[in-house]
Structure formats: structure tokens, C-alpha cells
C-alpha positions, -999 to 999 in steps of 0.1 A, spaced: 633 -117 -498 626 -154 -479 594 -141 -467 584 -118 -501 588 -157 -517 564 -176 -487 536 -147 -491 533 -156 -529 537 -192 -527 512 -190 -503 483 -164 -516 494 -181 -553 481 -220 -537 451 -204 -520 440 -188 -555 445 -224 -569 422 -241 -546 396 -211 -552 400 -218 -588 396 -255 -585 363 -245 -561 350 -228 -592 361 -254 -615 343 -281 -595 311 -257 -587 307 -250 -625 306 -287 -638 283 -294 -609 260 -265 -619 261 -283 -654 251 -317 -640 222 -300 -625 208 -279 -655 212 -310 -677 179 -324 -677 166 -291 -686 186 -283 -715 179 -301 -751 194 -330 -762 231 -326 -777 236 -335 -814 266 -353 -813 284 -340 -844 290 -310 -822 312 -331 -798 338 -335 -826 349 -295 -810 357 -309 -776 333 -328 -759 348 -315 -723 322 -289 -730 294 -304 -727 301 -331 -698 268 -339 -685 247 -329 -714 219 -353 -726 228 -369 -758 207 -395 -783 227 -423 -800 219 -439 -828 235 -476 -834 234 -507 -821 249 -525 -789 280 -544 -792 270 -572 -768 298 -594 -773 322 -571 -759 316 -557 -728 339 -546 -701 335 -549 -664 353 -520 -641 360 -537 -611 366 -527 -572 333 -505 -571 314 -501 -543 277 -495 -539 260 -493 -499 293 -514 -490 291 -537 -517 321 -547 -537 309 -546 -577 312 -537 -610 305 -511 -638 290 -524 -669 305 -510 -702 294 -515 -731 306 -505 -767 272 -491 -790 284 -485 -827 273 -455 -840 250 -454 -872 267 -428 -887 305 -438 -890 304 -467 -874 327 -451 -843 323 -467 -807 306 -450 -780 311 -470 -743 277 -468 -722 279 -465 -685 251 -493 -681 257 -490 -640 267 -509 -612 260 -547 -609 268 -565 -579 300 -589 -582 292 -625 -580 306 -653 -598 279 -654 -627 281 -614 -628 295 -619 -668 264 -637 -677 239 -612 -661 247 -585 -682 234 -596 -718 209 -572 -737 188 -594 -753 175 -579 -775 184 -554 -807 185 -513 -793 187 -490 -818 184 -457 -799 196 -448 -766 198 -416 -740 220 -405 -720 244 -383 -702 281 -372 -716 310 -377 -688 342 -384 -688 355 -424 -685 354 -436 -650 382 -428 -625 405 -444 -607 427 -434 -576 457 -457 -587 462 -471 -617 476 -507 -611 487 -533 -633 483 -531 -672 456 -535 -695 467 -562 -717 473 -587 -690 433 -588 -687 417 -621 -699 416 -627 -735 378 -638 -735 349 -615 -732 332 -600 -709 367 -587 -698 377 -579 -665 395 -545 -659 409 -527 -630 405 -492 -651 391 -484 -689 412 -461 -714 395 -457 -746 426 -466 -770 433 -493 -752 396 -504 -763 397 -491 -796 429 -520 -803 403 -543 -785 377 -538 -813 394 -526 -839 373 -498 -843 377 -461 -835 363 -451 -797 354 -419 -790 371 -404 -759 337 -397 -736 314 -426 -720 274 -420 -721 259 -426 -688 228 -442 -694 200 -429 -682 176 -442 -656 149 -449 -678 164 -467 -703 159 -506 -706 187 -528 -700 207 -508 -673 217 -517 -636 223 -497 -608 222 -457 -620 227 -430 -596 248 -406 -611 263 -378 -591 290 -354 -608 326 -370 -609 342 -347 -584 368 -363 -553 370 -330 -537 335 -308 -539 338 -269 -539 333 -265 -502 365 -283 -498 387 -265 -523 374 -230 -500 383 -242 -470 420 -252 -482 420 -219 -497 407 -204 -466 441 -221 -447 466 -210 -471 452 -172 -468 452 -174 -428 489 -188 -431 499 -159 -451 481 -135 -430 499 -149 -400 535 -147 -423 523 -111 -427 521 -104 -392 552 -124 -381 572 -100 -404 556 -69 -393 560 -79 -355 595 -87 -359 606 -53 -381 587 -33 -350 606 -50 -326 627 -23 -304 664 -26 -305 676 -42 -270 694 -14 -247 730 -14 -237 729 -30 -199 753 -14 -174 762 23 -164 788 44 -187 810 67 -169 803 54 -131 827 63 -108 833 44 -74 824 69 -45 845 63 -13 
């Protein structure tokens, strides 16, 4: 009964990481076909956005410069930086869209290098889900109270209380040719890419093969013989 429960515990975490391979191979595959496929009307994001991560999408709005975000502890070739994020109020509804502007290098005037300028109406970019973090550490509200803030990791209701507005739960990675963006090369948001997931999966199959052949080995096994001789006699 032990081993009936190991040989599904096991072939039930290998089908997991295959799943997960699939999971991770499919939204690549969609990261790749986006720049082929037309741009997303966003009224068709109020269904569940998670459908259409890394689809190009047009906004239509205007930049809320005044209150950016930077997501700190980001490294690009070894340099410690930031993500620039920054709320763009939709011209329909007047909901909050945060834009992925990229990575900017941390320095002490990084805050004031990140201004727009000038007015934007119209931007393009790419649907994804907010940045990650491994660990989430400390809390939100303890960041500074004056803008740009400061954060160790973005949550879009935390920023909707920020701007009193309602923020949409996607980001829009900006895309490399639009104006006023910073360091933009986007790869799929994946910790663990599908080759990995296979060869996890390929581990917990060889353990339960080798569970398999333990069991079979040991039921085969030939009972031991009696030692010794039954019904000797001594022979003078």
C-alpha cells in the first residue's frame, strides 16, 4: 500500500512539471506571435486579460507624470536599477493603466530623469502581468509620501488608493519604438523555462521507474532455505 502511494505521488509531480512545461511553452509561443497578431481592443480585456498576456494593445489617454513609481533592486548587465512605472489615464473611463517605461539605471538624480515632457496621447504596447518579485519584503505604505515613489514591489490596489482612481490589474510594456521609454528588452516572465519543468519531470518518472523495479525485485526474491541436515544420524 506504502509503495502503491509513492508510485502516484510520484508519476502525479512529474505530470505537474509537464504541465507547468506546457504552461510556460504556451505563453512563450504567445510572446513570440505577438508582433504578428493585430492590435487588442481593450474593451475585450474586461473578460480576463490573462488571455491575452503579450498581445499588442493601443491606449488612448494621457500620462500621469506626477505619479510615477520606481521598482527597485533590478538588475540590467550587473547594474543595480530601476523600473519606471507610470500611471496613463484612459480616455474612455478615465481608469489607470501602469506603463512598463523600462529600466533606468539607479543614481541619485534617477527621480528627476524620468519626466515626459511633453503631452502623449496614444501609446503601444504589450499586455503582461505586473512585475515579479521573489520575496515580498516590507509593506507598501511605509514608502515615501512624495512622488516619484520608491517601491520594493507594485500591487495595483495598493496604487489605485495612491491615485484615487480605479487601476486596471495588467501593466503595458512599452514598446521599443515609443518616445519617452528607457531600457526595453522584454523577454516572457518565466523563472523556470519549459526545458526545465521536462527535465524535473524527467526525474520524478526515473524515481518511480526505479520504485517500480525495487518492488518487483523484492516480491521475486526466493525464500531463504532451511540450513542444516534433517534426520542425520551420527555413524560410528
Amino acid at each position: 500500500m506504502v509503495v502503491l502511494i509513492m508510485l502516484v505521488v510520484l508519476l502525479s509531480l512529474g505530470n505537474w512539471q509537464l504541465e507547468r512545461a506546457a504552461e510556460k511553452q504556451q505563453l512563450m509561443d504567445s510572446y513570440s506571435r505577438a508582433p504578428r497578431l493585430p492590435l487588442m481592443d481593450i474593451g475585450n480585456l474586461d473578460r480576463g486579460w490573462q488571455d491575452y498576456q503579450y498581445r499588442r494593445v493601443e491606449l488612448s489617454g494621457a500620462y500621469d507624470e506626477l505619479h510615477q513609481v520606481l521598482l527597485e533592486n533590478r538588475i540590467h548587465e550587473g547594474r543595480a536599477g530601476y523600473l519606471v512605472l507610470t500611471p496613463f489615464v484612459l480616455a474612455d473611463g478615465g481608469k489607470v493603466v501602469l506603463v512598463n517605461r523600462g529600466w533606468v539605471a539607479k543614481t541619485e538624480d534617477s527621480g528627476d530623469l524620468i519626466g515626459i515632457g511633453q503631452n502623449v496621447s496614444r501609446i503601444k504596447g504589450l499586455i503582461s502581468r505586473p512585475p515579479s518579485v521573489g520575496i515580498r519584503m516590507g509593506s507598501l505604505d511605509d514608502s515615501p509620501a512624495s512622488w516619484p515613489k520608491t517601491i520594493p514591489y507594485v500591487e495595483t490596489e495598493w496604487m489605485a488608493l495612491q491615485l484615487a482612481k480605479p487601476v486596471l490589474p495588467w501593466v503595458a510594456l512599452l514598446d521599443p519604438d515609443e518616445p519617452h521609454g528607457f531600457v526595453r528588452e522584454w523577454q516572457p516572465s518565466v523563472r523556470m523555462g519549459p526545458d526545465k519543468h521536462k527535465g524535473y519531470a524527467f526525474q520524478w518518472f526515473i524515481l518511480a521507474m526505479v520504485l517500480i523495479f525495487l518492488f518487483v525485485a523484492g516480491s521475486l526474491k526466493p525464500e531463504g532455505e532451511v540450513s542444516g541436515a534433517h534426520g542425520r544420524e551420527d555413524q560410528i
